[in-house]
C-alpha positions as CSV (number, residue, x, y, z in Angstrom):
1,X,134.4,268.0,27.1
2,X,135.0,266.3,30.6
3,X,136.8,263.6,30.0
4,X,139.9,262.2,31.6
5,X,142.9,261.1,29.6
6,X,142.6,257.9,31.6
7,X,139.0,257.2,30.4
8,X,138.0,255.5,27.5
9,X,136.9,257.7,24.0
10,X,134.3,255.3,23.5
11,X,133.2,255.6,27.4
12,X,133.2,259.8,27.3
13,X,131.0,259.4,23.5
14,X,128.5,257.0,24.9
15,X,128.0,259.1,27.9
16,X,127.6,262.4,26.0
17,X,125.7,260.7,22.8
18,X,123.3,259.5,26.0
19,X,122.5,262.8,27.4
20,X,121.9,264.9,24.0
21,X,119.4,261.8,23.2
22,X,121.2,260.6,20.1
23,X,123.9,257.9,18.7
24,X,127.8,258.2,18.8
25,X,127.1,258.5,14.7
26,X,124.7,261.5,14.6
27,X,126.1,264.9,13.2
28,X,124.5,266.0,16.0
29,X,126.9,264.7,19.0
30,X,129.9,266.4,16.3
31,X,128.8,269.6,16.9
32,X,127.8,269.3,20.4
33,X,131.6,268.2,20.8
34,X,132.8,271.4,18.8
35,X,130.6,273.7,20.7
36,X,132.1,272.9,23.9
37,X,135.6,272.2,22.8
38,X,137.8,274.5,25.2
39,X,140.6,274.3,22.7
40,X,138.2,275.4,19.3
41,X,139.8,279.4,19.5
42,X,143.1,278.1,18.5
43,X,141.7,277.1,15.3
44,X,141.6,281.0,14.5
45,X,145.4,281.2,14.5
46,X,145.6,279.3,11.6
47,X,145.2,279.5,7.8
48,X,143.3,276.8,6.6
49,X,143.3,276.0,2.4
50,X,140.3,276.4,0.4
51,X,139.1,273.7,-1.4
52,X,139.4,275.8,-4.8
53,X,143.1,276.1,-4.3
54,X,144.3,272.5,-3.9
55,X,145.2,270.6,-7.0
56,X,143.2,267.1,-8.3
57,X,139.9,268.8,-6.6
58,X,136.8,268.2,-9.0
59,X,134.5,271.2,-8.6
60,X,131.5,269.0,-9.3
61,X,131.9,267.5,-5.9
62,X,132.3,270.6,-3.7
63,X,132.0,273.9,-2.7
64,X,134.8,275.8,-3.7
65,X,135.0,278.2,-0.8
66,X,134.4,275.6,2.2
67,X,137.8,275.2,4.1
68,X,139.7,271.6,3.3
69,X,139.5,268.8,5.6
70,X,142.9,268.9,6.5
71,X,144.3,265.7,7.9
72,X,147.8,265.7,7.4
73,X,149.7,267.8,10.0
74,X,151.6,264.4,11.0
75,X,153.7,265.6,7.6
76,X,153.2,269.1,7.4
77,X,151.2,271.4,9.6
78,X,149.3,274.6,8.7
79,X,150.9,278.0,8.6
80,X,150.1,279.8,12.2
81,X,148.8,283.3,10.7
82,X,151.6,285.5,12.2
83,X,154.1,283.7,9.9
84,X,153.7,286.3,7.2
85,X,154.0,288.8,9.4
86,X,157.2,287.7,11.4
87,X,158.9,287.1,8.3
88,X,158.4,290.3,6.6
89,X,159.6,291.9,9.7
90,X,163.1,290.1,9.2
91,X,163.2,291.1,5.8
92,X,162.3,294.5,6.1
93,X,165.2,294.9,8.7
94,X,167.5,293.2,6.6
95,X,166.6,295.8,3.9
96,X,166.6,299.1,5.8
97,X,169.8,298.2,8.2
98,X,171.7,295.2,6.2
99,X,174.7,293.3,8.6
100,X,173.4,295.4,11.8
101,X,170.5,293.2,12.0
102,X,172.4,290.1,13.7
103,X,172.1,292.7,17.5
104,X,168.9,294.6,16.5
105,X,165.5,294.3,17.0
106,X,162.7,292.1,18.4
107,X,164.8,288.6,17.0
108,X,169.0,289.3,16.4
109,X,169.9,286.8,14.3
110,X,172.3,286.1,15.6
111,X,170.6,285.6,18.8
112,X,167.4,284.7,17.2
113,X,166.8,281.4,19.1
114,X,167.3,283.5,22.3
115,X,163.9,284.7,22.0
116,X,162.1,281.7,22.3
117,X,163.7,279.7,24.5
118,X,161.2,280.8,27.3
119,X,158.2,279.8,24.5
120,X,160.3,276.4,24.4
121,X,160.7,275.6,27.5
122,X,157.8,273.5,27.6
123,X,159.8,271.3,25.2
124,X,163.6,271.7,25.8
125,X,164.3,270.4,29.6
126,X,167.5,270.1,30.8
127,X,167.9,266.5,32.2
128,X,170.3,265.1,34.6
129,X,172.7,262.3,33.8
130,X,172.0,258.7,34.9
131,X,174.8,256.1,34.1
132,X,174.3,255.9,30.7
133,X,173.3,257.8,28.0
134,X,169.6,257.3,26.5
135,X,168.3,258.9,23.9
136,X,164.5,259.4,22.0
137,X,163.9,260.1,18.1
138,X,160.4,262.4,18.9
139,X,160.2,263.3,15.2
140,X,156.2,261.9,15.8
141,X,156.1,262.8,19.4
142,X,157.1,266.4,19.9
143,X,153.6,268.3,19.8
144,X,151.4,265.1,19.7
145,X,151.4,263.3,22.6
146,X,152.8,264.7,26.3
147,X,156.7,264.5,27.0
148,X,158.7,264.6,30.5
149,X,162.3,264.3,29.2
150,X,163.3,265.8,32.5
151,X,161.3,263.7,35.0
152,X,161.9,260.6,32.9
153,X,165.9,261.1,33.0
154,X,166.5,261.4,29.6
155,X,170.3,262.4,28.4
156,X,169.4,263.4,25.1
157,X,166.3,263.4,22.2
158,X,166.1,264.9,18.7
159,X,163.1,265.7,17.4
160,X,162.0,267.8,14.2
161,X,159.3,270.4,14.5
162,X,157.7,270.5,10.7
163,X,155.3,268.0,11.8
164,X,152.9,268.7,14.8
165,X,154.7,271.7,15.9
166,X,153.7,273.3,12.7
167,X,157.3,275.4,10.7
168,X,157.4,274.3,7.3
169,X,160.5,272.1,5.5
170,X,162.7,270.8,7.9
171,X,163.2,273.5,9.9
172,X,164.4,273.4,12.9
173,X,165.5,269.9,14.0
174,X,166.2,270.2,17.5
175,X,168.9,268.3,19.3
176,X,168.4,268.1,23.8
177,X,171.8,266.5,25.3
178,X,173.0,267.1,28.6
179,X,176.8,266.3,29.6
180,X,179.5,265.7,27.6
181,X,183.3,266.0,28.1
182,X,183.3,269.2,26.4
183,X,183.7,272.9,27.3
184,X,180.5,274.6,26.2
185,X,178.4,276.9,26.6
186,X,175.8,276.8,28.7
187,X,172.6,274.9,27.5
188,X,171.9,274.1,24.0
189,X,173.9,277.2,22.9
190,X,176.6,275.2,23.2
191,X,175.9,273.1,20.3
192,X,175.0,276.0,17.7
193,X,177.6,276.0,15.0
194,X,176.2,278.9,13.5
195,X,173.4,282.0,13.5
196,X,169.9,280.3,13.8
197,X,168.2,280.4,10.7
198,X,166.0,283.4,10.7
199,X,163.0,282.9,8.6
200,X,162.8,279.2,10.4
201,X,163.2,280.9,13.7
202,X,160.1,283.2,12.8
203,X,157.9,280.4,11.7
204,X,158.6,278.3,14.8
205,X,158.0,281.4,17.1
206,X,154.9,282.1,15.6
207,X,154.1,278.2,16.2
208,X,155.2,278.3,20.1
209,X,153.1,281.3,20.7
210,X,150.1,279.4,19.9
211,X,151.4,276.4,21.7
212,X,151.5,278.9,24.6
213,X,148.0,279.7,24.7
214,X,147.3,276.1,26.0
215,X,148.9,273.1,27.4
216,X,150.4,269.5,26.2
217,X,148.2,267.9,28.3
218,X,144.9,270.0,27.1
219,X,145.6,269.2,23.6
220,X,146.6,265.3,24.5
221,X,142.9,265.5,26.5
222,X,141.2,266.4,23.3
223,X,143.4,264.5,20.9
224,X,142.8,261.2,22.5
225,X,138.9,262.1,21.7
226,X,139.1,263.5,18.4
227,X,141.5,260.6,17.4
228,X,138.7,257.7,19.2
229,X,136.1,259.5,17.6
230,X,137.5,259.1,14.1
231,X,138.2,255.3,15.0
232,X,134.9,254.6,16.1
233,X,133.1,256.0,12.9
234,X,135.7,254.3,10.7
235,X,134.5,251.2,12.6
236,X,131.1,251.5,12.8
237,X,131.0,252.2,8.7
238,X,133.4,250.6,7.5
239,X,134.7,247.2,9.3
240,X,134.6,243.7,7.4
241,X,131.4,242.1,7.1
242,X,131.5,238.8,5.9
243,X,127.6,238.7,4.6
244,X,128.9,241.5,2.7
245,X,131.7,240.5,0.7
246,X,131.4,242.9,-2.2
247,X,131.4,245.9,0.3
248,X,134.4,247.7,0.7
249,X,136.0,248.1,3.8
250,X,139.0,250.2,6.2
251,X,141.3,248.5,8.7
252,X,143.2,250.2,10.8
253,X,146.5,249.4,11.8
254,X,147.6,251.5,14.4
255,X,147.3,250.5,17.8
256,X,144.1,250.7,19.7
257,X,145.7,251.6,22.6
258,X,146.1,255.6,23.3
259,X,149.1,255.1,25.3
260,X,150.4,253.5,21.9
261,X,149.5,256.4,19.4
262,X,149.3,260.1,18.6
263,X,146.4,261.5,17.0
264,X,147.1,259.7,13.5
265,X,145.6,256.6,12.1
266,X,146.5,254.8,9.5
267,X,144.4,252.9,7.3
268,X,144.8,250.0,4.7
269,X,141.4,249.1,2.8
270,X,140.2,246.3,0.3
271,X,139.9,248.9,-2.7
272,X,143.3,250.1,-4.0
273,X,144.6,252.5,-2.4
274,X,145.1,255.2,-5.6
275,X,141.4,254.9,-5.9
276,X,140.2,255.7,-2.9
277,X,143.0,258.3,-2.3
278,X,142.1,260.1,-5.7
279,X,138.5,260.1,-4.8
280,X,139.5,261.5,-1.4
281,X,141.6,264.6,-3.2
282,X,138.6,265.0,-5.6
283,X,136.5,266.0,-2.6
284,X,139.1,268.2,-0.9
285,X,140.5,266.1,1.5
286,X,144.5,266.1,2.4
287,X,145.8,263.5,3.8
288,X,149.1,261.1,3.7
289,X,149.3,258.2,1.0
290,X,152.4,256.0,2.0
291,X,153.5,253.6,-0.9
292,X,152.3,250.4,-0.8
293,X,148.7,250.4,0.6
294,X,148.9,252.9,3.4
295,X,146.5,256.0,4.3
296,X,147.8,258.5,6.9
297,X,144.6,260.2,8.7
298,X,146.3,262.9,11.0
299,X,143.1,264.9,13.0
300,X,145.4,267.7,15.0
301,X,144.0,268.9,18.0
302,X,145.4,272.9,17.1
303,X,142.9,273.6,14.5
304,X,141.0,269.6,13.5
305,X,137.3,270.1,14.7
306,X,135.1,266.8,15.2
307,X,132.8,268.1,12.6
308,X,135.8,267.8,10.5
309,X,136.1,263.9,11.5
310,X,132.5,263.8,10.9
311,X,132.8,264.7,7.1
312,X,136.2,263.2,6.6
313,X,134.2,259.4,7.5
314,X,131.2,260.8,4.9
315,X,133.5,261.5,2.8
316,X,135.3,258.2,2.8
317,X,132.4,256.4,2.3
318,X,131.6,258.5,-1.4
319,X,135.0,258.0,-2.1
320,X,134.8,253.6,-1.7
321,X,131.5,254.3,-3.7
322,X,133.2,256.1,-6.6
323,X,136.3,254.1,-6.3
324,X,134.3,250.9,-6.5
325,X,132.5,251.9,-9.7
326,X,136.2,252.5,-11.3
327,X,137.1,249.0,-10.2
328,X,134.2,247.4,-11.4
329,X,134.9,247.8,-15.4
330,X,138.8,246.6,-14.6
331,X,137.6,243.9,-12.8
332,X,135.0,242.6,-15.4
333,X,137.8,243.1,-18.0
334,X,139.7,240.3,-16.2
């Protein structure tokens, strides 16, 4: 994919629908896009879910074994595959060796975080202090979209890392401050009030590894495609047409602009939104349903494909279809 984060998605798909001889819509440019993806090996380091193993699927309408489109990393991402692994190691220390565990081994707890801090530098910076303090909730940005706390002269940002950074629950929030008129420790040490949490610790140094394999402004370059490619389809599909009243249709209401976003959209549509959002389930698609008439669509550069955006938008379109038909008998009831 060369394409600069300073071009327009819609720019790099015309250009590259253009030369394979086909439209922005056809399946085709999708897997052209996949094929030459330079992030697509990172995908490996991750489990996906079945579709037979979510809840409110309807077997009818799938194959059981294909993988779930998974679109909602923005409130949970997948478990990195060493997880598991880095987990059970903890717990088979603390079984064999019990309290001597806090100095032993790959990750002391009680020096746990001390591990990763060279896996987390590409997120912690130190920053210098300019006047006055200013400070940045990241709880969406960390892992979505490229940071410089340092270069900008940030004092201090909190962030939490269950989203796009991937550890489960709330593990994790992190807290970056610089000068205070206290005597601490050096760093961040300074503000830990007790042992880092172990099996958190595992989880988010499983996620950092893979975050090491590449680079915030790799993923950004392939996010701000995969994301323009999902608008574009939703557009082409399934924009307002006034000669078509009856048909049902997605607006989006996050910004157009990519120096305004992340990777997610989110959608409203002219159906309700429990409709469409069971239909959506049905067919093995997660995603975020925010009460009233929100639909969080998250594509993650780590381990979203644009195949996956390709069937997500098919998808959609038999889930207005099936919605619609519910609606129909409630509406002529009225």
């Amino acid at each position: 994919m060369n394409s600069s984060p300073h071009t327009s998605p819609v720019t790099t798909l015309e250009k590259l629908a253009s030369e394979l001889g086909c439209s922005i819509v056809d399946e085709k440019l999708a897997i052209h896009l996949d094929n030459e993806d330079e992030l697509k090996h990172l995908k490996q380091c991750f489990h996906i879910p079945t579709k037979k193993d979510l809840p409110a699927i309807e077997k009818s309408l799938i194959n059981e074994e294909d993988n779930c489109i998974y679109f909602c990393g923005n409130s949970l991402g997948l478990q990195p595959k060493k997880v598991k692994d880095y987990i059970d190691e903890e717990l088979d220390k603390w079984a064999k060796m019990g309290v001597h565990g806090h100095f032993i081994g790959k990750r002391p707890w009680a020096l746990s975080d001390e591990c990763i801090v060279d896996l987390m530098a590409k997120i912690v910076e130190l920053c210098f202090l300019q006047g006055c303090f200013v400070g940045f909730d990241l709880a969406h940005a960390v892992g979505n979209v490229e940071l410089h706390l340092h270069d900008w002269d940030v004092d201090f940002a909190c962030w939490c890392s269950y989203k796009f950074v991937i550890p489960p629950w709330n593990s994790y929030t992190l807290f970056h401050i610089l000068t205070l008129e206290l005597e601490l420790s050096q760093g961040v040490d300074g503000f830990r009030l007790s042992n880092p949490p172990i099996l958190l610790v595992c989880s988010l140094h499983a996620s950092l590894e893979v975050f090491n394999q590449t680079t915030m402004k790799a993923l950004r370059k392939k996010s701000i495609l995969l994301t323009g490619y999902l608008e574009y389809l939703i557009k082409h599909y399934y924009s307002e047409n006034i000669a078509e009243p009856e048909k049902p249709y997605a607006k989006i209401f996050t910004p157009s602009r990519i120096e305004e976003r992340g990777c997610q959209l989110s959608l409203t549509f002219s159906l309700p939104i429990k409709a469409v959002y069971q239909e959506l389930k049905k067919r093995g698609v997660v995603c975020d349903r925010r009460e009233p008439y929100g639909l969080r669509i998250a594509p993650v550069p780590l381990y979203n494909s644009f195949h996956d955006v390709f069937k997500f938008v098919q998808i959609l379109g038999e889930s207005f279809d099936a919605a619609q038909k519910t609606e129909e008998p409630n509406r002529n009831k009225n």
